[in-house]
C-alpha positions as CSV (number, residue, x, y, z in Angstrom):
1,X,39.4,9.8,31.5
2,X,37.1,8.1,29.4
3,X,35.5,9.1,25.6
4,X,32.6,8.0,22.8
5,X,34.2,7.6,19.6
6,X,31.2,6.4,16.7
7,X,32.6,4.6,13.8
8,X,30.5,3.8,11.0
9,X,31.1,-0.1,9.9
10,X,29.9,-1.0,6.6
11,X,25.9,-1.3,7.1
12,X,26.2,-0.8,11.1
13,X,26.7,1.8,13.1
14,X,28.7,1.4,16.0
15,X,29.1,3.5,19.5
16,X,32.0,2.8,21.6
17,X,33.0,4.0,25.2
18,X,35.9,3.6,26.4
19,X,37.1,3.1,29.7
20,X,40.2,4.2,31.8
21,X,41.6,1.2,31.1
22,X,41.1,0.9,27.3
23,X,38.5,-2.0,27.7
24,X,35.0,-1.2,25.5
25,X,32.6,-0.8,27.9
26,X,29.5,-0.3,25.9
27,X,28.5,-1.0,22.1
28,X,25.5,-0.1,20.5
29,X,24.7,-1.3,17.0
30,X,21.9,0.9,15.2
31,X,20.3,-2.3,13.3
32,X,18.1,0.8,11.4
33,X,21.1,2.5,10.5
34,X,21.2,0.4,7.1
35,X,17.7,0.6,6.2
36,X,15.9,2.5,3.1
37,X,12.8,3.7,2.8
38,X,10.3,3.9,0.1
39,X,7.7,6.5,0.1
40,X,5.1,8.4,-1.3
41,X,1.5,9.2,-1.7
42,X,-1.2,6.7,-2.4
43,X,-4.6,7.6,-3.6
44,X,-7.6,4.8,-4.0
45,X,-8.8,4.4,-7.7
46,X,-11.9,6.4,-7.4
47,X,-13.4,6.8,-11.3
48,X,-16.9,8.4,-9.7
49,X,-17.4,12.2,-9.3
50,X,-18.1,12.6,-5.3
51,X,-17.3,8.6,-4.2
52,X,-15.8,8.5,-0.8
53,X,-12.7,6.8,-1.2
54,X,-11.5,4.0,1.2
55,X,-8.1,2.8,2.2
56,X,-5.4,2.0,0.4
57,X,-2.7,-0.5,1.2
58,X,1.0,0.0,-0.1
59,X,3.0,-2.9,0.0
60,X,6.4,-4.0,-0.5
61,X,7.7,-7.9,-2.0
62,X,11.0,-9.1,-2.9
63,X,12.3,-12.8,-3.8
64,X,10.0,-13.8,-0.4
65,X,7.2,-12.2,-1.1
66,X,5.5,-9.6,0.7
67,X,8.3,-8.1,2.9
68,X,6.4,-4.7,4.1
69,X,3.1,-2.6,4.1
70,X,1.2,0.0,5.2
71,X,-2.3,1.4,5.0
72,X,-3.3,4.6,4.5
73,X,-6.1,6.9,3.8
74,X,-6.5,7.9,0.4
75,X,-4.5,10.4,-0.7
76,X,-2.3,10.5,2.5
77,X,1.8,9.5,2.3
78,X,3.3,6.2,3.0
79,X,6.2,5.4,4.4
80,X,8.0,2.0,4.3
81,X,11.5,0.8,5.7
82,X,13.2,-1.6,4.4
83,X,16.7,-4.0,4.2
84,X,19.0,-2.3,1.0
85,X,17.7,-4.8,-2.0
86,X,15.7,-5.0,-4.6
87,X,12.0,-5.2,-5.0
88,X,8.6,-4.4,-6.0
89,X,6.1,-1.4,-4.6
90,X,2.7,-1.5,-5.2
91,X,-0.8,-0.9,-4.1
92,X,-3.3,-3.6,-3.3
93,X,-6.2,-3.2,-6.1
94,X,-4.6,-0.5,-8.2
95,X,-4.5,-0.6,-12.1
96,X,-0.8,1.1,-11.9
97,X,1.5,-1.7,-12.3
98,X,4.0,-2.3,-9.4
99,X,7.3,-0.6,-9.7
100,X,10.3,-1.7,-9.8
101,X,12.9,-0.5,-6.7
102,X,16.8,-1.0,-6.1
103,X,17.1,0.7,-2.2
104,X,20.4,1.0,-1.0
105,X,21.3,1.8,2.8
106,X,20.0,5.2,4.1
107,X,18.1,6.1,0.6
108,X,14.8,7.2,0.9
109,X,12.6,6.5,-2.7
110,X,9.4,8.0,-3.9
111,X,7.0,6.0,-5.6
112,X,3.9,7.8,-5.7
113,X,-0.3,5.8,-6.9
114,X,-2.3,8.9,-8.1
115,X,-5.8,8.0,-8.6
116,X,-5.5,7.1,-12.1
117,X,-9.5,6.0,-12.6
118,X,-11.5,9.8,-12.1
């Protein structure tokens, strides 16, 4: 007789099988398991009634600089996952300061760029 027993390690999640004989026969370690994630919605800075806004680029820095980004259309949400830590979210060429963010492990964050300029 065999079983799966999952048993959650501090920032890893672990899946063990046993065998017959007590050995471990397989681990997995979910490496994502630990992550954050920072999201939101992002709109370009669009100050003219009617412009066709382009693209806008959310990004993600800590201590080593950018660690994380995405690009989006405007308007449309952004998703980023990250190592628990802290850092700064912002969006490339937006007059909204970058925000601070403190993630921990499996906390999802919304940090939203609304088109500030129309």
């Amino acid at each position: 007789m065999s079983w799966t027993a999952a048993a959650a390690v501090p920032a890893v999640l672990a899946v063990l099988s046993v065998s017959p004989g007590g050995r471990i026969a397989h681990v997995t370690v979910d490496p994502a398991s630990h992550r954050g994630t920072v999201t939101g919605v992002a709109a370009a800075c669009v100050g003219v009634r009617g412009a066709t806004p382009g693209p806008v680029t959310v990004y993600a820095e800590n201590h080593r600089g950018i660690v994380a980004y995405e690009t989006v259309s405007s308007g449309s949400r952004y998703r980023l996952s990250l190592r628990p830590g802290r850092y700064v979210v912002g969006e490339f060429g937006s007059p909204i300061a970058p925000k601070p963010v403190r993630l921990h492990p499996g906390e999802i964050v919304t940090v939203n760029f609304p088109n500030v300029c129309g």
